[in-house]
C-alpha positions as CSV (number, residue, x, y, z in Angstrom):
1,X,25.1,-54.1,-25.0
2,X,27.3,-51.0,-23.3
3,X,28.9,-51.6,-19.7
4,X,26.0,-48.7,-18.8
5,X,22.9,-50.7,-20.3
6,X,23.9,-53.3,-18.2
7,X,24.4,-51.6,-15.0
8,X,20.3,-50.0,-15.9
9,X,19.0,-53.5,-16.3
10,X,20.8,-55.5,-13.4
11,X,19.3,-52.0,-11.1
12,X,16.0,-53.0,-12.7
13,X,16.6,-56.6,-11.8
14,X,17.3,-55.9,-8.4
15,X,14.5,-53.5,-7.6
16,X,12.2,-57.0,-8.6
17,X,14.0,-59.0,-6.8
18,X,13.9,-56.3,-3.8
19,X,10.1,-55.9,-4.3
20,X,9.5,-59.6,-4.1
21,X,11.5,-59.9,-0.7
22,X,10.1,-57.2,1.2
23,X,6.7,-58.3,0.1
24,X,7.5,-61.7,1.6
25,X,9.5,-60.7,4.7
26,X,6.6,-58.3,5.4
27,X,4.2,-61.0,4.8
28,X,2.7,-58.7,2.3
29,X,2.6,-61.4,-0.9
30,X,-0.9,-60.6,-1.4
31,X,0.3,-57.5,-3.7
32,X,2.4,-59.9,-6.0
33,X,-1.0,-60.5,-7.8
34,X,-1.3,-57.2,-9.0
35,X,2.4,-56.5,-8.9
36,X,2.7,-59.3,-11.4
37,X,-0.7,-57.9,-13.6
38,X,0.9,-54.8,-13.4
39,X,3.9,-56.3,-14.5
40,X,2.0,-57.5,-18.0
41,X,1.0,-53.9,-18.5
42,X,3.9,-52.0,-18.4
43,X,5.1,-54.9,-21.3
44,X,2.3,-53.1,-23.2
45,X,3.1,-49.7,-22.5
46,X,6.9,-49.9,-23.2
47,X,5.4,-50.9,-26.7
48,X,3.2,-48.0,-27.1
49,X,6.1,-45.7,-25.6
50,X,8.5,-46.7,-29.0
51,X,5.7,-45.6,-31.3
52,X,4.3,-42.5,-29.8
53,X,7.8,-41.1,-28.0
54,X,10.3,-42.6,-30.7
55,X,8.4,-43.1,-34.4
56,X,6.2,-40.0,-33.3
57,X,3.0,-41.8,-33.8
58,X,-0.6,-41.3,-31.4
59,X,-2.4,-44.9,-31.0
60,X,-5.5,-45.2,-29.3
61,X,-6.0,-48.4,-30.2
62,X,-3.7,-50.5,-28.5
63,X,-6.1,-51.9,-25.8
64,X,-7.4,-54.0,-29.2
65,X,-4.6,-55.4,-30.3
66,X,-4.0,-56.4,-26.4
67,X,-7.9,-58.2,-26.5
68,X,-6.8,-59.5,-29.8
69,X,-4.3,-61.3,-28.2
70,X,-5.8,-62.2,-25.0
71,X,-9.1,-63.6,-27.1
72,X,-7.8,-65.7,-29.4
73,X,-5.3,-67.2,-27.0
74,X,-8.0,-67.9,-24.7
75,X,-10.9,-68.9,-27.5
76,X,-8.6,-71.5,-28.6
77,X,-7.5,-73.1,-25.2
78,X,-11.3,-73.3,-23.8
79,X,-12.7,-74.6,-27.0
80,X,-14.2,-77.9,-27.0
81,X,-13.0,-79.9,-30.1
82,X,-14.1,-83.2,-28.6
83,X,-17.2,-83.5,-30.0
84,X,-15.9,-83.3,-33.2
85,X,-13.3,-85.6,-32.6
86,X,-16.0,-88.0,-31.5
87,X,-17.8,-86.9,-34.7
88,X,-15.5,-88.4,-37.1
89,X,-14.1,-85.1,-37.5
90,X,-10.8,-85.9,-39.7
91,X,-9.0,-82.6,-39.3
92,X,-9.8,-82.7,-35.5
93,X,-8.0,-86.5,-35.6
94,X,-5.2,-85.4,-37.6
95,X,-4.3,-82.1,-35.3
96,X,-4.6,-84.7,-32.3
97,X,-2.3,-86.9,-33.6
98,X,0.0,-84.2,-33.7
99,X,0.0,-83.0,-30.4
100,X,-1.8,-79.9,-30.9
101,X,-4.4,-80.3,-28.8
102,X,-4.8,-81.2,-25.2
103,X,-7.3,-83.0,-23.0
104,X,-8.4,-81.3,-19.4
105,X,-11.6,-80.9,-17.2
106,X,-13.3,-78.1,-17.2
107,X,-14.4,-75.9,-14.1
108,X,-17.5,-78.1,-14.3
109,X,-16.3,-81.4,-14.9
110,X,-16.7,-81.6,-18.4
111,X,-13.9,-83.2,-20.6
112,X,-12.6,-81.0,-23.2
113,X,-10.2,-81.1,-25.8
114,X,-8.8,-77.9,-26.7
115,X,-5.6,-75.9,-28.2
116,X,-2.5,-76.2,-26.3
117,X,-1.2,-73.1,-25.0
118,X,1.3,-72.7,-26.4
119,X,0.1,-73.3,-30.1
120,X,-2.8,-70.7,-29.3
121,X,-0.2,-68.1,-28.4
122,X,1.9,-67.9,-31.3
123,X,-1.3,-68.0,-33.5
124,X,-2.6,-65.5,-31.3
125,X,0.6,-63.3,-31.8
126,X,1.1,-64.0,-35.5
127,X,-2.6,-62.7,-35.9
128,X,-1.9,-59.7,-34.0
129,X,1.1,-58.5,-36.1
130,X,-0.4,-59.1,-39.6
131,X,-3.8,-57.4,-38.4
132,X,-1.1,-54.4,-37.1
133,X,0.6,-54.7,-41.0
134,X,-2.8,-54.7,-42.6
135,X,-4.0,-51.6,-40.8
136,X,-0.9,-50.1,-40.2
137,X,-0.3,-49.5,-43.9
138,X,-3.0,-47.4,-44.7
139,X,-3.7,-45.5,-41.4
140,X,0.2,-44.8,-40.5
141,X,0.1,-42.4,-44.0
142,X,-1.9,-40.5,-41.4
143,X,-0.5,-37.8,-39.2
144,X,-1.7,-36.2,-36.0
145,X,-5.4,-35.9,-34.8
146,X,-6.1,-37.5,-38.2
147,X,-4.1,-41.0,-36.9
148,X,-5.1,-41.1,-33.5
149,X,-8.9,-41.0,-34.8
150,X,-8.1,-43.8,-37.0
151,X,-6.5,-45.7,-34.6
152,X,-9.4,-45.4,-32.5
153,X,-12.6,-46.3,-34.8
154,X,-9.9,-49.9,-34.6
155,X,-10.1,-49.8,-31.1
156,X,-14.0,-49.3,-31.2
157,X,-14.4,-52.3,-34.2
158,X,-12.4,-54.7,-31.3
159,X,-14.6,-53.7,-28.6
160,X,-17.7,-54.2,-30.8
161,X,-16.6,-57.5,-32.0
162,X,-15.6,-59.2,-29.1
163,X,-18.6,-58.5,-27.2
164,X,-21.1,-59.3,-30.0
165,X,-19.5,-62.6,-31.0
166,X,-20.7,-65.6,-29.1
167,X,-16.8,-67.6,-29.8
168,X,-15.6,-64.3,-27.4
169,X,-18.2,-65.2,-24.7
170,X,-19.9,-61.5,-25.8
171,X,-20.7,-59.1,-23.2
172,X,-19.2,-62.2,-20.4
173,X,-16.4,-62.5,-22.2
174,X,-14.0,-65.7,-21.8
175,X,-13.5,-67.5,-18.5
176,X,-12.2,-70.7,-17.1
177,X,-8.9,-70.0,-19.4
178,X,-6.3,-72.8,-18.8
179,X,-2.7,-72.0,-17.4
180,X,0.3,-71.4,-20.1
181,X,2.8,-74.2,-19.0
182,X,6.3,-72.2,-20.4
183,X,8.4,-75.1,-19.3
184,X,8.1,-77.3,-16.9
185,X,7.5,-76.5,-13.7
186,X,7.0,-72.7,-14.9
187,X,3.5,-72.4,-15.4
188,X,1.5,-68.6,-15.7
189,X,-1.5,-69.2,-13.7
190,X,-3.1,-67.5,-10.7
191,X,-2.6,-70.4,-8.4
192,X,-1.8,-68.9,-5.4
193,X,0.7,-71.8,-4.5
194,X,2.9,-69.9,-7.7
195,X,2.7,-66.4,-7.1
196,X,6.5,-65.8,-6.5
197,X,7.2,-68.1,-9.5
198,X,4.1,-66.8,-11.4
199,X,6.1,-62.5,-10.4
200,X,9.5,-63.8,-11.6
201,X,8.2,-65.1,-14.5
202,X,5.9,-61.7,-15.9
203,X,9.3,-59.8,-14.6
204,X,11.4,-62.4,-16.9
205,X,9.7,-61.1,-19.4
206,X,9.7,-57.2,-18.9
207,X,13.1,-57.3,-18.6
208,X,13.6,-59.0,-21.9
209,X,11.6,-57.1,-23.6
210,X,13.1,-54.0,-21.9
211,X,16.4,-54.5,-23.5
212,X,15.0,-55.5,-26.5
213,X,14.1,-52.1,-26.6
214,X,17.0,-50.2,-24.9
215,X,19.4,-51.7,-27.8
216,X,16.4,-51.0,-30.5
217,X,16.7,-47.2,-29.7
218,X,20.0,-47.4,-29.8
219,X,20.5,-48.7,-32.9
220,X,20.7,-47.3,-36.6
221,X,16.8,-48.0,-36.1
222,X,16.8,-46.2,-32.9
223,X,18.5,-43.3,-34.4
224,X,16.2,-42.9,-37.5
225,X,13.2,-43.3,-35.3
226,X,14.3,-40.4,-33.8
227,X,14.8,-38.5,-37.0
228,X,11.2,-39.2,-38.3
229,X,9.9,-37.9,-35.0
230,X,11.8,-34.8,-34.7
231,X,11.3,-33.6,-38.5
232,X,9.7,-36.6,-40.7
233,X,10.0,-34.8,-44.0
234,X,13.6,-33.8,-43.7
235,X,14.2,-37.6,-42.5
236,X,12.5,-38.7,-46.0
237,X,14.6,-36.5,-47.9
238,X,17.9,-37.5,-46.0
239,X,16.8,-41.3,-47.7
240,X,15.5,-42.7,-44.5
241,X,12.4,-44.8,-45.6
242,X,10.1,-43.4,-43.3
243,X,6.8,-45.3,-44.1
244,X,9.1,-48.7,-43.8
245,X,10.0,-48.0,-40.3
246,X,6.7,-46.5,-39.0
247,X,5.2,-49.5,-39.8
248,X,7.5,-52.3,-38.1
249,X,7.8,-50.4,-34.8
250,X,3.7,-49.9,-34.9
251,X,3.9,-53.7,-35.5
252,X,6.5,-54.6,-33.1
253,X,4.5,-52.5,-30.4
254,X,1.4,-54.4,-31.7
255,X,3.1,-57.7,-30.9
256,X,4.0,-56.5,-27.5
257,X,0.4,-55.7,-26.7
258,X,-0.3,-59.0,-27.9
259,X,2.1,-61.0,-25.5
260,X,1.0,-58.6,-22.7
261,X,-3.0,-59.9,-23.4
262,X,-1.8,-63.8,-24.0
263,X,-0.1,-64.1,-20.8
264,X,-2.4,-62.0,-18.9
265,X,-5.6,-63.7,-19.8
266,X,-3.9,-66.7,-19.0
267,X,-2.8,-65.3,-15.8
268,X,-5.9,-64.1,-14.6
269,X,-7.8,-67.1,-16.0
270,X,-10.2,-64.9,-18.3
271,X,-10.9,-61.9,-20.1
272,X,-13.3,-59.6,-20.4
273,X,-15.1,-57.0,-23.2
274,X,-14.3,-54.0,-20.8
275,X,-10.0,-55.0,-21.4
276,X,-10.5,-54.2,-25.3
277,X,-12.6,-50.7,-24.1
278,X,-11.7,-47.2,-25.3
279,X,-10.8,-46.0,-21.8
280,X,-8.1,-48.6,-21.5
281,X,-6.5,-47.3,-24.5
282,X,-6.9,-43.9,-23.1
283,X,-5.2,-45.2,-19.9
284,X,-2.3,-46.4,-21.5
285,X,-1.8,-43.1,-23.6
286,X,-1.9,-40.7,-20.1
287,X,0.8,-43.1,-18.6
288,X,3.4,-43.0,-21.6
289,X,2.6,-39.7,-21.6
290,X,2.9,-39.0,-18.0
291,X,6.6,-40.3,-18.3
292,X,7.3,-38.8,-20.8
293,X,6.9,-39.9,-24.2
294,X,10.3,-40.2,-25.6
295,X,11.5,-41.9,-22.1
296,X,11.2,-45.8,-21.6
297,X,12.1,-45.4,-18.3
298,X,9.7,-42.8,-17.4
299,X,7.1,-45.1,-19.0
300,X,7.9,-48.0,-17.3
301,X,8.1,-46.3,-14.1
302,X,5.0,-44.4,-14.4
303,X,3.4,-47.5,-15.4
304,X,4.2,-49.9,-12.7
305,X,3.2,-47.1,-10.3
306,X,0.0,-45.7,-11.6
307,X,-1.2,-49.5,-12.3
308,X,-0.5,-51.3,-9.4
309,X,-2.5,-48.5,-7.6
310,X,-5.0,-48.7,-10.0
311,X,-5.5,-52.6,-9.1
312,X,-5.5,-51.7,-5.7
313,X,-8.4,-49.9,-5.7
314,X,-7.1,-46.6,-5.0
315,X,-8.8,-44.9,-7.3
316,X,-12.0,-46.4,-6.6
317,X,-15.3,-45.7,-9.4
318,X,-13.7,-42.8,-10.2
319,X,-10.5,-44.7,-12.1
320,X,-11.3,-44.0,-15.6
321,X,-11.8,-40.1,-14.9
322,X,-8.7,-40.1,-13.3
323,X,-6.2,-41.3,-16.0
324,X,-8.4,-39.1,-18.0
325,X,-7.5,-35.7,-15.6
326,X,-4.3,-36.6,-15.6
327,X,-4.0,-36.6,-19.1
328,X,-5.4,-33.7,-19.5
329,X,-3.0,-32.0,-16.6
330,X,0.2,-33.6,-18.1
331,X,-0.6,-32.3,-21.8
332,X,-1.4,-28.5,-20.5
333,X,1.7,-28.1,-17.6
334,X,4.1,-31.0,-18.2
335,X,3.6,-32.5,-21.9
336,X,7.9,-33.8,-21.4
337,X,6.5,-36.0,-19.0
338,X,6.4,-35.6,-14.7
339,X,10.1,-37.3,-15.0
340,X,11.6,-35.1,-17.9
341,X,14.8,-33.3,-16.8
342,X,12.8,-29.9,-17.7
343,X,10.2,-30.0,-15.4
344,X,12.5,-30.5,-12.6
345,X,14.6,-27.6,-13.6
346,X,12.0,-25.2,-14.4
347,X,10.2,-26.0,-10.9
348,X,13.9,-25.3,-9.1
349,X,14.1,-22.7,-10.6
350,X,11.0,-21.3,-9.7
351,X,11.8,-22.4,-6.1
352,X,14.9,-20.6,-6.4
353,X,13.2,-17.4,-7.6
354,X,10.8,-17.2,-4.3
């Protein structure tokens, strides 16, 4: 990693850590809850931001691999196996035995035995990326309007499922979700006692997942990423398998939607039908867009922003039609993004002209 990568991410380190200490020395740690959900999103949207700005590819369907993730993590880990364990259930006994499963008490008192966390994560994950590989082989021969459509009616079959399957807790959706013990004595849960802990930890893993992608874009990768989007067919004929790399970074960005949803749902203790909805796919669209598309940075700022006054309440019943305005604005008078170099100069030099 170059002398100036580093300088990026210890300025991105210390904004958190500056964040976290005003909060506190302006007794304002109320906001590290949504800080810290916002802090899950962006994970998301720097994921959707290397395949629409980078591979060149339109995905409305990311809020489903997000609830794919988030549901199965937390289907698994709220689960009751221990009637089947008491049922002579053999299976049940052998995973056990292992240390698969763990024992807790419900919200209501009720023992349950149920997937440990971490177990239901990397199954969660692992599903994610090969449902990602199985759709993104055929849809990603798609281009355009034609792709984002596709990837949408997958959006629509998530939302459909998960609120018309009973395991998902349909139109309820999953609740009472355990906490995801990392290590110990780091725990993602939305204890109150471990919000500064609980911040660190979702900005742990932005930051890693930042520089994953910093050095990604960088790379050979990086550089025929940017090939396919600028002129795909010329990059084909120049030998760069095209349809190979369109499809890992759709699944890489799959699998950070995934970890986003796991450790969310874990954080917030439950998930609902309304997280897999078209409108939050929508959402995350406008924002990489609003930051421009080919600029991580623009992504993750707009994100953290826009979000965390989202949470707030800012917006109020009106949040959906907003992200969907602004959309609409950025594509007509800024589609570089409200943080492109461009912009800026073009509105100077209007301001120079009056």
């Amino acid at each position: 990693m170059t002398t100036k990568k580093l300088s990026a991410l210890a300025l991105l380190v210390a904004f958190m850590v500056g964040v976290q200490l005003t909060t506190h020395v302006t007794g304002t740690s109320y906001y590290l809850t949504q800080l810290t959900m916002t802090i899950y999103s962006c994970l998301l949207i720097i994921g959707l931001c290397l395949v629409m700005g980078y591979a060149g590819q339109i995905s409305l369907g990311h809020a489903g691999f997000f609830a794919i993730g988030g549901y199965i993590s937390a289907a698994l880990t709220t689960f009751n196996f221990r009637p089947a364990l008491e049922g002579g259930s053999s299976w049940v006994e052998l995973l056990n035995t292992t240390g698969l499963f763990t024992s807790r008490t419900s919200m209501f008192g009720e023992p349950l035995l149920s997937v440990q966390p971490w177990i239901a994560c990397l199954l969660a994950v692992s599903l994610t990326a090969l449902i990602a590989l199985l759709i993104g082989i055929p849809v990603l021969k798609l281009k355009g309007h034609y792709l984002a459509m596709a990837t949408l009616g997958f959006g629509i079959i998530i939302f459909r499922i998960v609120l018309a399957m009973e395991i998902f807790g349909e139109a309820d959706g999953i609740s009472d979700v355990p906490g995801f013990t990392l290590l110990p004595g780091l725990t993602v849960n939305g204890n109150l006692d471990n919000r500064v802990v609980n911040y660190y930890i979702a900005a742990a893993f932005l930051i890693s997942g930042f520089a994953l992608l910093l050095n990604l874009i960088d790379s050979r990768v990086g550089r025929a990423l940017r090939a396919i989007h600028g002129a795909e067919d010329a990059a084909d004929a120049m030998g760069i398998d095209t349809a190979r790399y369109k499809l890992y970074t759709f699944v890489l960005s799959a699998v950070f939607a995934a970890v986003a949803g796991v450790l969310l749902t874990h954080y917030s203790g439950g998930i609902s039908p309304s997280d897999a909805g078209v409108m939050k796919s929508v959402r995350y669209v406008a924002i990489v867009a609003i930051g421009g598309m080919a600029s991580l940075w623009g992504a993750l700022t707009m994100g953290g922003l826009l979000n965390f006054l989202s949470l707030r309440g800012l917006f109020g019943s009106y949040d959906d039609a907003v992200f969907g305005a602004i959309l609409i604005i950025i594509m007509l008078f800024a589609p570089e993004g409200v943080l492109r170099l461009k912009l800026w100069c073009k509105l100077k030099g209007h301001k120079e002209e009056g």
